[in-house]
KOLZA-214097 format. One record per residue (C-alpha): residue in one letter; x, y, z. Coordinates in pm, 1 decimal, decimal comma, m for minus. Example, Ala and Ser with C-alpha at 12.3 -4.5 7.8 and 13.67 -1.06 7.14 Angstrom:
BEGIN
   res       east      north         up
     a     1230,0     m450,0      780,0
     s     1367,0     m106,0      714,0
// end
This chain:
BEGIN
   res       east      north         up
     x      761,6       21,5      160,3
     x      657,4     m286,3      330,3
     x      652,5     m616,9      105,9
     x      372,3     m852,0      172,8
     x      522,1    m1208,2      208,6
     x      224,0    m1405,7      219,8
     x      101,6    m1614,8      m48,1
     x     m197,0    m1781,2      m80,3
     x     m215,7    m2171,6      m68,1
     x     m559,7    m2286,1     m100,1
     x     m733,6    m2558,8      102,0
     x     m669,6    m2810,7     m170,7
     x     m325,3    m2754,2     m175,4
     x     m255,5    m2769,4      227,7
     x     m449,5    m3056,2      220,9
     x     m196,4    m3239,3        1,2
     x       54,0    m3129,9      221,6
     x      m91,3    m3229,1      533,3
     x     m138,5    m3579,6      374,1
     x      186,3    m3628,9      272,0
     x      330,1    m3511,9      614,7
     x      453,8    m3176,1      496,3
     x      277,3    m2921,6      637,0
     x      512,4    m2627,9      835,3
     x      464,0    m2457,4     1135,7
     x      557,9    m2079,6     1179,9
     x      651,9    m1985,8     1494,3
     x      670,9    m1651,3     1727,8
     x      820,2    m1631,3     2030,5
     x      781,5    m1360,0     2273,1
     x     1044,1    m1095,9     2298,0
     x     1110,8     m767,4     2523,5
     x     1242,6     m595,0     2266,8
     x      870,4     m643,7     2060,7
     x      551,3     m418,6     2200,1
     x      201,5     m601,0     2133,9
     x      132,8     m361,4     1864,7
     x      456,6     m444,7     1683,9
     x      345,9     m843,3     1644,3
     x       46,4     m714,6     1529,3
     x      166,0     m459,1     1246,3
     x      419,1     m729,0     1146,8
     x      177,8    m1032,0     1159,0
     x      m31,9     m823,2      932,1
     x      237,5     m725,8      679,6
     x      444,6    m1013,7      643,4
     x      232,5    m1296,8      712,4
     x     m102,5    m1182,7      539,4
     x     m329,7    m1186,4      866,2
     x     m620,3     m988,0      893,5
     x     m616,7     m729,6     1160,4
     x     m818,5     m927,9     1360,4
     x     m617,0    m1255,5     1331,8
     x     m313,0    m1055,8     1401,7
     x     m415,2     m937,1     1744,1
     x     m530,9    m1306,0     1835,0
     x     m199,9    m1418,4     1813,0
     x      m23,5    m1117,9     1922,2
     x     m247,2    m1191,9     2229,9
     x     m144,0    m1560,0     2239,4
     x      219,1    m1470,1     2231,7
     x      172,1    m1173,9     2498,4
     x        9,0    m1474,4     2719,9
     x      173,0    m1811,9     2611,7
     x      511,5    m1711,3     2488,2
     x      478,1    m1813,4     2161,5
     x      196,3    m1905,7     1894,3
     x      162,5    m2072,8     1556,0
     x      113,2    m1776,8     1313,5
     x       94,1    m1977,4      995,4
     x       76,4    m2345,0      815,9
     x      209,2    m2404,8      481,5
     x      486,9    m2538,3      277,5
     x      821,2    m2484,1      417,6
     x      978,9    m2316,7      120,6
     x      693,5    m2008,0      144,1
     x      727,8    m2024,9      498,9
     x     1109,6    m1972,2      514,3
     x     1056,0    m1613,9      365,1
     x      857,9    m1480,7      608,2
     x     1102,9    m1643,6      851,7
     x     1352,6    m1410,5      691,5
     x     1158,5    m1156,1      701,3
     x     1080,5    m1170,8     1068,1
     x     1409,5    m1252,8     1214,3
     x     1532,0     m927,2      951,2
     x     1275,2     m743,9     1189,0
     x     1417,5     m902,0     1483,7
     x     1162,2    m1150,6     1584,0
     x     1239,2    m1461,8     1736,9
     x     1079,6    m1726,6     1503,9
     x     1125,2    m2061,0     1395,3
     x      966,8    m2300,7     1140,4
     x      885,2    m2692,1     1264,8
// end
């Protein structure tokens, strides 16, 4: 079974982030070892994204390379890191 990693930070909360300067970036890179479907499934399970939100970044990482898949603190963002990376993503958090 498939753990969901996201958690849900609400607006107030990013906001205090963003205003100290501590806001994270989650990134995915494009792979050949990935299919489009695959960023989507994981993207879904892993990061919380609707289906729809899933296949707009699978899309931007299909066409750009890479895309921002999530904000937030750095500490919940390092676990879906892990998680990614344990898939075999290429990811990194800025």
């Amino acid at each position: 079974m498939i753990r969901n990693y996201s958690t849900v930070e609400n607006d107030t909360e990013l906001e205090i982030l963003r205003d100290e300067g501590r806001v994270s970036k989650l990134i995915v890179y494009k792979d050949e070892r990935h299919s489009f479907n695959c960023y989507v499934e994981w993207l879904e399970k892993i990061c919380g994204h609707a289906k729809q939100d899933a296949i707009a970044c699978a899309t931007v990482i299909d066409y750009k390379g890479m895309c921002i898949v999530k904000h937030g603190s750095y500490d919940v963002l390092k676990v879906m890191c892990y998680a990614l990376e344990k898939e075999g993503f290429v990811v990194e958090i800025r």
